[in-house]
C-alpha positions as CSV (number, residue, x, y, z in Angstrom):
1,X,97.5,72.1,-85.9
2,X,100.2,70.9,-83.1
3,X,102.0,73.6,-81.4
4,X,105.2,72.4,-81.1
5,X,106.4,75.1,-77.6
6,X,108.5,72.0,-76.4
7,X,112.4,72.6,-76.3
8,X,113.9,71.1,-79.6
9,X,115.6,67.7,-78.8
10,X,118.7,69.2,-79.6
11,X,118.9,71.6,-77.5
12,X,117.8,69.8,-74.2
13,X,121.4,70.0,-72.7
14,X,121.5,70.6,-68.8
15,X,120.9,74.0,-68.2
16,X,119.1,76.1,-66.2
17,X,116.4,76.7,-68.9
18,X,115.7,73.0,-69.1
19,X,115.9,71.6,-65.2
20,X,112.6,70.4,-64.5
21,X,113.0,71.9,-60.7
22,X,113.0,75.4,-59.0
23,X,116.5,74.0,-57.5
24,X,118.2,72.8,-60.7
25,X,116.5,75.6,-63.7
26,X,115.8,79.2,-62.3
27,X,116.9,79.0,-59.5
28,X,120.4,77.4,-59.6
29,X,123.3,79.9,-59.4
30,X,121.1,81.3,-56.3
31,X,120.2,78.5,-54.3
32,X,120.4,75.4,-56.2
33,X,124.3,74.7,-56.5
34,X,124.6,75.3,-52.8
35,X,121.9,72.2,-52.2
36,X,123.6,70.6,-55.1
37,X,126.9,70.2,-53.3
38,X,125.4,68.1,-51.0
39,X,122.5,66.3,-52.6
40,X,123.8,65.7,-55.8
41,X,124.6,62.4,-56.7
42,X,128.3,63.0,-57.4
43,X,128.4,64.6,-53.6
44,X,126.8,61.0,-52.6
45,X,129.5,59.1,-54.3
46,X,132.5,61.0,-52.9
47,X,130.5,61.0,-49.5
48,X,130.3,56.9,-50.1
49,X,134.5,57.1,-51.4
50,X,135.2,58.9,-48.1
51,X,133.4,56.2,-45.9
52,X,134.8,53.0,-47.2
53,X,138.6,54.2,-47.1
54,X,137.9,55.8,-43.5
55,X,136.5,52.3,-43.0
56,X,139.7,50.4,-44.2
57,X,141.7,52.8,-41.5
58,X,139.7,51.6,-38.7
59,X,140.2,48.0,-39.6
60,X,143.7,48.4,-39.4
61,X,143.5,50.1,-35.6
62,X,142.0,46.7,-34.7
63,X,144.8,44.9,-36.6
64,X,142.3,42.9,-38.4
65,X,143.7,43.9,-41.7
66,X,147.7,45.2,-41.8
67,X,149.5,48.4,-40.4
68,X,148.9,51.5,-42.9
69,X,152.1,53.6,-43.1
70,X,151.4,58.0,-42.4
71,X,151.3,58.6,-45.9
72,X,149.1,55.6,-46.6
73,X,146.5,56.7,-44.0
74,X,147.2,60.0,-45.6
75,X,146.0,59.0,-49.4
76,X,142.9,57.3,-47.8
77,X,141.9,60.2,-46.3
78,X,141.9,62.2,-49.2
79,X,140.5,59.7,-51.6
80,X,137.3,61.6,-51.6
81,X,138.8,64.0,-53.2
82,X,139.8,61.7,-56.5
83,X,136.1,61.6,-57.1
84,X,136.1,65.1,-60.0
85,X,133.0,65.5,-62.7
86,X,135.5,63.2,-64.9
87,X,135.7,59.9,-62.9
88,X,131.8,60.6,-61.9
89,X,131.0,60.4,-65.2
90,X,133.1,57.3,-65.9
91,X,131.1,55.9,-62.9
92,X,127.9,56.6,-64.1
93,X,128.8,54.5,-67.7
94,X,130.2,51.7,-65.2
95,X,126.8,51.1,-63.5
96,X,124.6,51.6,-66.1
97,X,126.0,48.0,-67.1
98,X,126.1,47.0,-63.4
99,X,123.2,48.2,-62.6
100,X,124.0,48.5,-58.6
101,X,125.3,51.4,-57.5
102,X,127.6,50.6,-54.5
103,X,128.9,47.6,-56.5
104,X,129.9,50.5,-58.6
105,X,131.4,52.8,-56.5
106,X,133.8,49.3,-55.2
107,X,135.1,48.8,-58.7
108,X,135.9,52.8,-58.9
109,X,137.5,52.5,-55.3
110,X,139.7,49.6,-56.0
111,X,140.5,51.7,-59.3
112,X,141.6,54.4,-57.4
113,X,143.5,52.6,-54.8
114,X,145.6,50.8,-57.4
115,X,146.9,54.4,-58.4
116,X,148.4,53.9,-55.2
117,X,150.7,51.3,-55.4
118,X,151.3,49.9,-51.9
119,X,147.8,49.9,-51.3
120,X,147.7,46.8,-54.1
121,X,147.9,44.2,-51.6
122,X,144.4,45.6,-49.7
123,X,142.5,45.2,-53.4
124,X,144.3,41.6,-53.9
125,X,143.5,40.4,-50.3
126,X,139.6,41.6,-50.8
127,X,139.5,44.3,-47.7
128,X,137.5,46.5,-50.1
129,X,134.1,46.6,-48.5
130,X,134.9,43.7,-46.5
131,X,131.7,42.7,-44.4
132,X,129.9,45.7,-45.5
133,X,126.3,46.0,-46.5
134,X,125.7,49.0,-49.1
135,X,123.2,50.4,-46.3
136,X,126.3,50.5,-43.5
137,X,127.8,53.1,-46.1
138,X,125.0,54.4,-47.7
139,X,123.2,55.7,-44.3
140,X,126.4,56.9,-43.2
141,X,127.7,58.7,-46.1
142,X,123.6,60.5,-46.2
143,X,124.1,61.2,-42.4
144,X,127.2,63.3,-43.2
145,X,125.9,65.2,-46.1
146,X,122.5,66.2,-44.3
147,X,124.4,67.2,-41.4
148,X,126.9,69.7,-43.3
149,X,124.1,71.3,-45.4
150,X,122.2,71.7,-42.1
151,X,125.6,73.2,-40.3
152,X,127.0,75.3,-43.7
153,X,124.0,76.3,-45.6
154,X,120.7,75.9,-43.3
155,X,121.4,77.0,-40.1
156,X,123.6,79.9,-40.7
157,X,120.1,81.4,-43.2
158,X,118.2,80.4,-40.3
159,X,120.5,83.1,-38.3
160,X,120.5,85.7,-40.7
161,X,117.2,85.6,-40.4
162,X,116.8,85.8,-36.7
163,X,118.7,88.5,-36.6
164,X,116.4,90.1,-39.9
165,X,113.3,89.5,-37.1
166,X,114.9,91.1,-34.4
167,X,116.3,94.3,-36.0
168,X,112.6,95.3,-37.4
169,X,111.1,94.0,-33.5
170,X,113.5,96.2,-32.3
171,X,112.6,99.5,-34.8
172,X,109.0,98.8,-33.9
173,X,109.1,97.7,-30.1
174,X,107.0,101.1,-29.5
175,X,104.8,100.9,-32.7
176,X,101.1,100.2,-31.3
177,X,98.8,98.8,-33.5
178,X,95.0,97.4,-34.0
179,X,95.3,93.5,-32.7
180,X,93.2,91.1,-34.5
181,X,91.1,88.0,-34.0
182,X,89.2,86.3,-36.6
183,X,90.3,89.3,-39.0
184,X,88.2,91.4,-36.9
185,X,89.6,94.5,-34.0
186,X,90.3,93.1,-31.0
187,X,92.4,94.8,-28.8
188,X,95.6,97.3,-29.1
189,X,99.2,95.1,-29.2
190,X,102.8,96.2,-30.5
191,X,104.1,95.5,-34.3
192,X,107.5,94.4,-32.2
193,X,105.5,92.1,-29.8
194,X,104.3,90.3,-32.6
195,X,107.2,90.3,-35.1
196,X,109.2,88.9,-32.2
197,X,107.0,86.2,-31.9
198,X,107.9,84.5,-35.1
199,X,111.8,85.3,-33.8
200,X,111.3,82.9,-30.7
201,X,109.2,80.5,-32.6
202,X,112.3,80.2,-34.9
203,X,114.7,80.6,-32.2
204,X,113.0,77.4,-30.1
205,X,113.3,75.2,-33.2
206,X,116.9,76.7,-34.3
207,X,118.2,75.2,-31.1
208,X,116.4,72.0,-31.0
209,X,118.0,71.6,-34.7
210,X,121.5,72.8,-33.2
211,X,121.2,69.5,-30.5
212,X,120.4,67.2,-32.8
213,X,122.4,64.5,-33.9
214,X,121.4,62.1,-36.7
215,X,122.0,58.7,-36.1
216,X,123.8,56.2,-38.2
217,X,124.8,52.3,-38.1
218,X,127.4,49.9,-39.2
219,X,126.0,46.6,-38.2
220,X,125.7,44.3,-41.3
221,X,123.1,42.8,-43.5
222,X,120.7,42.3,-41.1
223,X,121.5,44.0,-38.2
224,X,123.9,41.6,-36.6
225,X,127.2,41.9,-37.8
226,X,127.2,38.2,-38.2
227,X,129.9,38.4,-41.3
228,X,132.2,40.4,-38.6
229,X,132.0,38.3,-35.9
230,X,132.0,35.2,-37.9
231,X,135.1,36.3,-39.5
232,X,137.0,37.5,-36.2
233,X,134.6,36.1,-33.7
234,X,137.6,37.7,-30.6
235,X,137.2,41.1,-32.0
236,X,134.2,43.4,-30.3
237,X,132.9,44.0,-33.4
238,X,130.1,46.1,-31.7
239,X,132.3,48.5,-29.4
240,X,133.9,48.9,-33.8
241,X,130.6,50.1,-34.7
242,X,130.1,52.2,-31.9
243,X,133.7,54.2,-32.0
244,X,133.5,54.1,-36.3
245,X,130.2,55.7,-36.5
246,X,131.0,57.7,-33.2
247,X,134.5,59.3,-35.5
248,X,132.2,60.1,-38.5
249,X,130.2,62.9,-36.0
250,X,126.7,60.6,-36.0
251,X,125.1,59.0,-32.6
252,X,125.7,55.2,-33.4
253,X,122.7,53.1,-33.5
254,X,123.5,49.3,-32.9
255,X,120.1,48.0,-33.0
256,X,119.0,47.9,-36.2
257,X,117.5,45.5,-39.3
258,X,119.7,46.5,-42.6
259,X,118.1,50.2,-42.5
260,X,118.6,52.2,-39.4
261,X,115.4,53.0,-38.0
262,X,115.8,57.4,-39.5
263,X,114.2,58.4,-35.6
264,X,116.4,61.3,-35.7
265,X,116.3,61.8,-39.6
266,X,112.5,62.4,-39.1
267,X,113.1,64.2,-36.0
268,X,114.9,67.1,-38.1
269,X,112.0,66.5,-40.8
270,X,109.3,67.3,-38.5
271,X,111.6,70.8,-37.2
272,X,111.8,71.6,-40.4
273,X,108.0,71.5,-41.1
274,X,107.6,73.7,-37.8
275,X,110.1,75.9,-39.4
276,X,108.4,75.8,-42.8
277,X,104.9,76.4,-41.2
278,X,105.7,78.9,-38.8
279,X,107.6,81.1,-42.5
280,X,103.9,80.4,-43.7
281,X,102.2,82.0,-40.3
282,X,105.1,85.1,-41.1
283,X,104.2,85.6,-44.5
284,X,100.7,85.5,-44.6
285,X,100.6,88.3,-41.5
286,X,103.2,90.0,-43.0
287,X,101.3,90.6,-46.2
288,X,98.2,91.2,-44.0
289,X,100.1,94.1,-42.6
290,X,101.7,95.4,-46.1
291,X,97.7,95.3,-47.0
292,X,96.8,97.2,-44.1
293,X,99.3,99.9,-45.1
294,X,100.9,99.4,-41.6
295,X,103.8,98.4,-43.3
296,X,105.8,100.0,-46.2
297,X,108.2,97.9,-48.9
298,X,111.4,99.4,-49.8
299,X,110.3,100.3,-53.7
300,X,113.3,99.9,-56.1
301,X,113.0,101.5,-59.3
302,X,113.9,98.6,-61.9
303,X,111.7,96.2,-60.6
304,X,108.2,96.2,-61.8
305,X,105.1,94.7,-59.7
306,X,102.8,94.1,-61.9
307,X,102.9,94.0,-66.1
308,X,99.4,95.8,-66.2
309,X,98.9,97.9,-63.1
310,X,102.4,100.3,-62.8
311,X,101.7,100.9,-59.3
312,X,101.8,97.6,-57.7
313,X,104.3,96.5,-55.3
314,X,103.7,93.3,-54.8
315,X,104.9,91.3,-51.7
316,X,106.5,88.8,-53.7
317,X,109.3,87.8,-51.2
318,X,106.8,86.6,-48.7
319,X,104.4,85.1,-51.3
320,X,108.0,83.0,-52.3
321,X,108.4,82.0,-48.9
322,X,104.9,80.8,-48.4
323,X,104.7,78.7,-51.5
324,X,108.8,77.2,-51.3
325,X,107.6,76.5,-47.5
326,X,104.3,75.2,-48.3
327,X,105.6,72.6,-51.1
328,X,108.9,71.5,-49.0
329,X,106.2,70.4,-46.3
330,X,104.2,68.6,-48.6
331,X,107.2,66.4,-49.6
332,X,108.6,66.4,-46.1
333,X,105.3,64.8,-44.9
334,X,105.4,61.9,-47.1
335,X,108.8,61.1,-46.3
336,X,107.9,61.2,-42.5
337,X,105.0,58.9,-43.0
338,X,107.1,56.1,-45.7
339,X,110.8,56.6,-44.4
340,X,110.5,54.5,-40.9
341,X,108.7,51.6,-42.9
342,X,110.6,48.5,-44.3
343,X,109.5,45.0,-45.4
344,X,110.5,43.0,-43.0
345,X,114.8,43.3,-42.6
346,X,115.2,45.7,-45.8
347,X,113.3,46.4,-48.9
348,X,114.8,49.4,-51.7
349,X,112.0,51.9,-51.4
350,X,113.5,54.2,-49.7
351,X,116.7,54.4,-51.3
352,X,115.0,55.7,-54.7
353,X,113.0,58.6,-52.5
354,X,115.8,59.4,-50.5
355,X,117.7,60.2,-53.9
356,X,115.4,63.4,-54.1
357,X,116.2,64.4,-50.0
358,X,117.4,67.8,-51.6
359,X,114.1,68.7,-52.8
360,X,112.7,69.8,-48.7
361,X,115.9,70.8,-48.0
362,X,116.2,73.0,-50.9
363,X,113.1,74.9,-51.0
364,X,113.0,75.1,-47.5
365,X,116.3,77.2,-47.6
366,X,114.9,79.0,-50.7
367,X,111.8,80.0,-47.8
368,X,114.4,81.7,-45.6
369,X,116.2,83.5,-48.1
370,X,113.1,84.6,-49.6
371,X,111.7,85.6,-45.5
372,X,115.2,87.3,-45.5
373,X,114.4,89.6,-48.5
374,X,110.8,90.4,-47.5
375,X,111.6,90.9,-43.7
376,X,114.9,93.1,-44.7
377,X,112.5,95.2,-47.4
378,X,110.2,96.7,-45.0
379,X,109.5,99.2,-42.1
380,X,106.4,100.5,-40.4
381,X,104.4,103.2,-41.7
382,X,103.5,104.8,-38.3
383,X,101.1,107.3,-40.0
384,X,98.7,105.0,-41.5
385,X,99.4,103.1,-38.0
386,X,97.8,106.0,-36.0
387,X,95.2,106.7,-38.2
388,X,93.7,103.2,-37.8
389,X,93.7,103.1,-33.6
390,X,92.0,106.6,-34.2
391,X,89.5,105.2,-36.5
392,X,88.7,102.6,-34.0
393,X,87.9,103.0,-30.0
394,X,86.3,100.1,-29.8
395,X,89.2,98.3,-29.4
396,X,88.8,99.4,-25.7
397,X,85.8,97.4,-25.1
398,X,87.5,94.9,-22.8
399,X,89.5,97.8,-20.9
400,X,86.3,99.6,-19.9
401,X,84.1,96.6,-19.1
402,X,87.2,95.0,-16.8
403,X,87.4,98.6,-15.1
404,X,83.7,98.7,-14.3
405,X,83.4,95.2,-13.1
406,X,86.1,95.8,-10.8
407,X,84.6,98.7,-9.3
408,X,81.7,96.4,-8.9
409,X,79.5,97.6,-12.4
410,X,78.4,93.6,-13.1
411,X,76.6,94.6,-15.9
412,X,79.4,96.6,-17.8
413,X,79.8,93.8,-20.1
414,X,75.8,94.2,-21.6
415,X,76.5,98.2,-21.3
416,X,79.9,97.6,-23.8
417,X,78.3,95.2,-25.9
418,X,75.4,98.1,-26.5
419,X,77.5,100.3,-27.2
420,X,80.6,98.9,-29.6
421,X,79.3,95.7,-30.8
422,X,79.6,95.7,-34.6
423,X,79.9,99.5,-35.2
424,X,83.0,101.7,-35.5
425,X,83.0,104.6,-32.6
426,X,85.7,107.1,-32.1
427,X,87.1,109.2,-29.2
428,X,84.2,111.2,-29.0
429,X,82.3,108.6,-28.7
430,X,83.6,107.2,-25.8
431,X,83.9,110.6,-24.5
432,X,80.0,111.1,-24.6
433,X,79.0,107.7,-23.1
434,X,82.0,108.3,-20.3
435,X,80.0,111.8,-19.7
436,X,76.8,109.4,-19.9
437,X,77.8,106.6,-17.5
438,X,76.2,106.4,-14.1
439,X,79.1,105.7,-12.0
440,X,81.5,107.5,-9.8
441,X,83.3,110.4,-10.8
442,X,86.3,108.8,-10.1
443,X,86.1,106.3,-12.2
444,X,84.9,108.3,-15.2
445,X,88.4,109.5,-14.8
446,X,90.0,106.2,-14.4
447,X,87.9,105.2,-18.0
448,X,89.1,108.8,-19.3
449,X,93.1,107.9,-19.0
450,X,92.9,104.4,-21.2
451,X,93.5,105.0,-24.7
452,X,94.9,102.9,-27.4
453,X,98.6,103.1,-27.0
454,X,98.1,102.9,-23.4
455,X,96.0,99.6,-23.0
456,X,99.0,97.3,-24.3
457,X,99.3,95.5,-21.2
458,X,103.6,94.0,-21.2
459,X,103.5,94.2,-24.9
460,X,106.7,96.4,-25.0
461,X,108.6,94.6,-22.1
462,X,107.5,90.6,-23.8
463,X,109.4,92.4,-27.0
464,X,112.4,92.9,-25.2
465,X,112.2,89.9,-23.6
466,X,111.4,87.9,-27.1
467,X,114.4,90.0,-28.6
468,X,116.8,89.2,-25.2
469,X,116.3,85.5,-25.6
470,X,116.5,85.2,-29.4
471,X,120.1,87.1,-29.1
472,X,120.6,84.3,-26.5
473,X,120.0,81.9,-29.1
474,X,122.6,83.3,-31.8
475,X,125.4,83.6,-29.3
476,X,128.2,81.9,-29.5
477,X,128.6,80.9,-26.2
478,X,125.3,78.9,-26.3
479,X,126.6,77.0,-29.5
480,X,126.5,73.4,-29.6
């Protein structure tokens, strides 16, 4: 018997029920269309569109090709624009016969030029794409996409979620709690201090990613811009690449093969992954402390937790963040380790992988708006807080046996080890072997004044710090 669970045939139409993706299925009226805009292949095309006719403009600055007219410069500028879902599609039946993409997106230029009709003479005399490898636009046009989805979509979720970390460091700056090492008690520490931690983790990278430039190249087939300069050998045809790619907001790079060398592309790759890893290192305390009952979830009464067990609320937001995180790294490590490689002057690898670039960028934004929900969702629960430091002296170990050495006790560590090593003691219990100790009567009383939310050492004042400098960050006046 063959259980046929597949979608019908005739029903496979685009929708969000059939994309094969997070991005382009459940996911895409929330995050998806907003990676879409700029990783689609329609957004490459009128990115491609915007370069070449931008391209023809410079040309005629250096009066290698004739003067455009206001209005002229004017339509090239907005060219771009001509590329809707209609001509796209048009496009797309065009190279399917072609079977080269750029070569494609020449014929649709000159088509739309000719709507213009003094530009006819610029199709006629062969200026379209004059000299120009399909990399010089390709890497460009990429460039310029990655760098808007970064500026419009990434960053400014980054931010909201800075700000996410310091408003719940700031409600629980004061809020002492059980630190721990290897899962096990170690010693007291603030739920701000170590909120806040993530915050300037994230802050570090946000700025590195605020500075950075991608770089881009005109240069040619190989890297020489021999067709330029054998063309108009009197024309500095590398001062041209320099100022073109300079205008299109990318760091030029004039030393290249056919590919530009992506140093900066995997640059922002690898802050990314630090970004990914440290919403991994945030979830997974986070749901530590949710387990803990240190921190509560903001329950909402139409959303159910678990379809047997009524009373779960389960941390879903940050077990979202860890697993979009988690798989954007995976992909954003392969591309670090293929993206720099090409045969010799240029091979097409890349160009089919780099097709699927909004697959990291895409879940890793889906990480920080799901970080945003879970941060957003919960509070400390200062009850169950106490209780647990209660529960617990021994978390004083290393304040008593520092006092004692001080005042010259070498053996206090042996004494503490005696006493607290792999048992649970409370207050009394440090209150008997205080009353026990053979040492000083003033030091009893030093011994007698430490207690949990005491021994914190600059927890509270590295918070405000943390929280000071992350603001920093976020200001405007430090923008870039």
């Amino acid at each position: 018997m063959t259980l046929n669970f597949e979608i019908a045939l005739k029903d496979t139409d685009f929708r969000e029920g059939t994309g094969i993706s997070n991005l382009d299925g459940r996911l895409w009226e929330e995050v998806g269309k907003d990676v879409g805009r700029f990783f689609g292949d329609e957004a490459l095309v009128k990115a491609r569109v915007g370069i070449e006719a931008r391209y023809l403009i410079a040309l005629s600055e250096v009066k290698v090709i004739r003067k455009f007219s206001n209005k002229e410069k004017s339509d090239l500028l907005l060219l771009h624009q001509k590329i809707t879902p209609k001509v796209y599609k048009n496009l797309r039946v065009i190279e399917s016969k072609v079977r080269h993409d750029v070569t494609t997106i020449i014929q649709i230029l000159k088509n739309l030029l000719a709507r213009e009709k003094t530009l006819t003479d610029i199709i006629n005399h062969g200026w379209v794409h004059w000299a120009l490898s399909s990399e010089d636009v390709d890497n460009l046009a990429r460039g310029i996409l990655i760098t808007n989805f970064v500026r419009e979509m990434y960053l400014p979720s980054l931010t909201i979620l800075l700000k996410e970390i310091v408003n719940l460091s700031q409600k629980t700056k004061d809020v002492v709690i059980l630190g721990k090492t290897h899962l096990q008690t170690a010693i007291p520490t603030t739920m701000g201090k170590e909120i806040a931690l993530f915050g300037i983790r994230l802050a570090e990278n946000y700025q590195k990613i605020k500075k950075l430039k991608l770089r881009g190249k005109l240069t040619g087939e190989i890297g020489n811009l021999s067709a330029h300069k054998s063309a108009y050998p009197n024309v500095d045809w590398k001062k041209f690449s320099f100022d073109f790619v300079s205008s299109l907001g990318l760091e030029p790079n004039l030393f290249t093969t056919q590919v530009e060398s992506k140093a900066k592309l995997i640059e922002l790759f690898t802050l990314l992954q630090n970004i990914n890893s440290i919403l991994i290192d945030l979830s997974q305390d986070m749901r530590l402390y949710i387990g803990f009952n240190w921190l509560s979830q903001e329950v909402k009464k139409t959303e159910v937790g678990s379809s047997g067990m009524p009373q779960k609320v389960n941390p879903i937001d940050f077990e979202n963040s860890h697993g979009n995180a988690l798989f954007s790294n995976w992909i954003l490590e392969g591309l670090t380790r293929q993206l720099p490689l090409s045969w010799l002057q240029r091979d097409l690898v890349d160009k089919t992988i780099q097709r699927n670039l909004g697959l990291p960028f895409g879940y890793s934004l889906i990480a920080l708006i799901s970080t945003v929900k879970g941060v957003s969702r919960v509070k400390a629960n200062e009850e169950a807080i106490k209780e647990s430091l209660e529960e617990d002296w021994g978390t004083l170990a290393e304040a008593f046996q520092t006092l004692l050495r001080t005042e010259g006790l070498g053996n206090a560590y042996e004494t503490l080890k005696e006493l607290t090593r792999g048992r649970k003691i409370v207050k009394k219990d440090i209150e008997k072997w205080i009353e026990m100790l053979d040492a000083k009567q003033e030091i009893k009383e030093k011994l007698s004044k430490i207690s949990p939310e005491s021994y914190i050492g600059y927890a509270m004042e590295n918070c405000k710090e943390m929280i000071k400098q992350i603001l920093l960050v976020l200001s405007p006046k430090t923008s870039i």
